[in-house]
C-alpha positions, 0 to 999 in steps of 0.5 A: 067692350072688346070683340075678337071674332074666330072659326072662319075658314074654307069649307066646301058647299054643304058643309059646316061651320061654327064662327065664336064672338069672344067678349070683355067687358062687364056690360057684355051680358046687356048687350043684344048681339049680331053677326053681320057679313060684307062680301066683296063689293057688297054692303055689310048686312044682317046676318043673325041678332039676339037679345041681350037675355038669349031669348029672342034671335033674328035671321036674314031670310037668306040664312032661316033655317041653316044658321044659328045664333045663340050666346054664353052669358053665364061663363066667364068667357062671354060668348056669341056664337054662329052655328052655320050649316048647309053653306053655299058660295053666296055665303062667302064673306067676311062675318062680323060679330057687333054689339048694341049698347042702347038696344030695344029691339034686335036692330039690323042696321049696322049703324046702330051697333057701337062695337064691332069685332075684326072680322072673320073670313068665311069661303065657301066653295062650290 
């Protein structure tokens, strides 16, 4: 599985974003999927998880309510997705797109997530 993360950018607080986790690989659609952020200086954490069926998501308590995870598992191109509205500065970071091979939950520990995207920059400024 290959991961390529786009739609970072600088948005001003309030505003919106939306963050695309384009995959390869035949296995994609059995793999649950997150986004993870680091900010500078910060450890890389949780941001959003959802199952490899589309039917079961997490969120980190700081995003409930103003992200929005959400996958493509039927088209061709295989899609994870981060809608992100409401944006504040504390938002900004670098967003990563991972998957979990041997997951049986939606994990939020970075360390069980084999493949991982190179990252996109998200600024929020206030």
């Amino acid at each position: 599985v290959q991961l390529q993360a786009s739609g970072g950018g600088l948005v001003q607080a309030g505003g919106s974003l939306r963050l695309s986790c384009a995959a390869s690989g035949r296995y994609f659609t059995y793999y649950d999927m997150a986004w993870f952020r680091q900010a500078p200086g910060k450890e890389r954490e949780f941001v959003a998880g959802i199952s490899w069926s589309g039917d079961r998501s997490n969120y980190a308590d700081a995003v409930k309510g103003r992200f929005t995870i959400d996958r493509d598992r039927y088209s061709y191109k295989n899609t994870l997705f981060l809608q992100m509205d409401s944006l504040k500065p504390e938002d900004t970071a670098v967003y990563y797109c991972a998957a979990d091979r041997n997951a049986r939950q939606i994990d939020e520990n970075p360390a069980d997530y084999e493949y991982w995207g190179q990252g996109t920059q998200v600024t929020v400024s206030s």
